[in-house]
Phi, psi and omega in degrees: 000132164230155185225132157254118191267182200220107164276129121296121177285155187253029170247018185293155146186173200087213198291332200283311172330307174289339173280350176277346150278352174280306177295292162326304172310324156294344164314276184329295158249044158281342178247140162320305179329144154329171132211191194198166180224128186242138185264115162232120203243121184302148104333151186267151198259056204223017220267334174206163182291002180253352179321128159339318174224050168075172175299112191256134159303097223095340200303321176302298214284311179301331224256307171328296178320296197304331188267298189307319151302348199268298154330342179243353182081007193249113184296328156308331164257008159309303187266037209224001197252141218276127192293324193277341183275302203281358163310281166337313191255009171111002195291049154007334200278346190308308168297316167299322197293307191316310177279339170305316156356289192280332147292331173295317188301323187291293178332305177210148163289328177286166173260182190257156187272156187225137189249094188285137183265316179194125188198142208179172194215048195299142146074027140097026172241128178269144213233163170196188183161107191249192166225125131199158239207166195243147168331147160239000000 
């Protein structure tokens, strides 16, 4: 097994985003092998007044959205979510959850079932951990 990993700056978006989902998606499928993608996307970190840079006012409403797309598998508001908002409340993850989005889409026309695992704010930073896995 090998993993190549891929840093996202977390302010791409536009064309760069999309070759950088262009790019992965050709990762992806240069090998015979099964493969997979593991996303790991900060959540905002802003979340309490105990949070690394304090309590952002809204911050809860965004991180909700974000978790909830993540749970539902929807690529569409995944790729819908606004670069100057999660910028605001800290959200870093925006851009890797957006190319995952956009490599699932290359991969299957289905969306993926999804298995939430876990989503939480230990120390006012927000988390999720999810499976998602493509329809049979």
């Amino acid at each position: 097994m090998t993993v190549d990993p891929v840093l996202v700056d977390p302010a791409i978006e536009g064309e760069r985003l999309d070759a950088a989902a262009d790019l992965i998606a050709d990762l992806l499928t240069a090998d015979e092998q099964p493969t997979g993608l593991l996303v790991v996307a900060d959540g905002s970190t802003g979340l309490t007044p105990k949070a690394p840079g304090g309590l952002i006012e809204g911050a809860e409403v965004v991180q909700a959205a974000v978790d909830a797309a993540i749970a539902a598998g929807d690529l569409a508001a995944i790729a819908a979510l606004d670069v100057a908002e999660c910028a605001r409340v800290r959200i870093d993850g925006r851009a890797p959850l957006q190319i995952a989005a956009q490599v699932w889409r290359r991969s299957t026309p289905r969306a993926p079932v999804v298995e939430s695992l876990w989503r939480g704010a230990p120390l006012g930073v927000g988390g999720h951990a999810a499976w998602w896995v493509p329809a049979r």
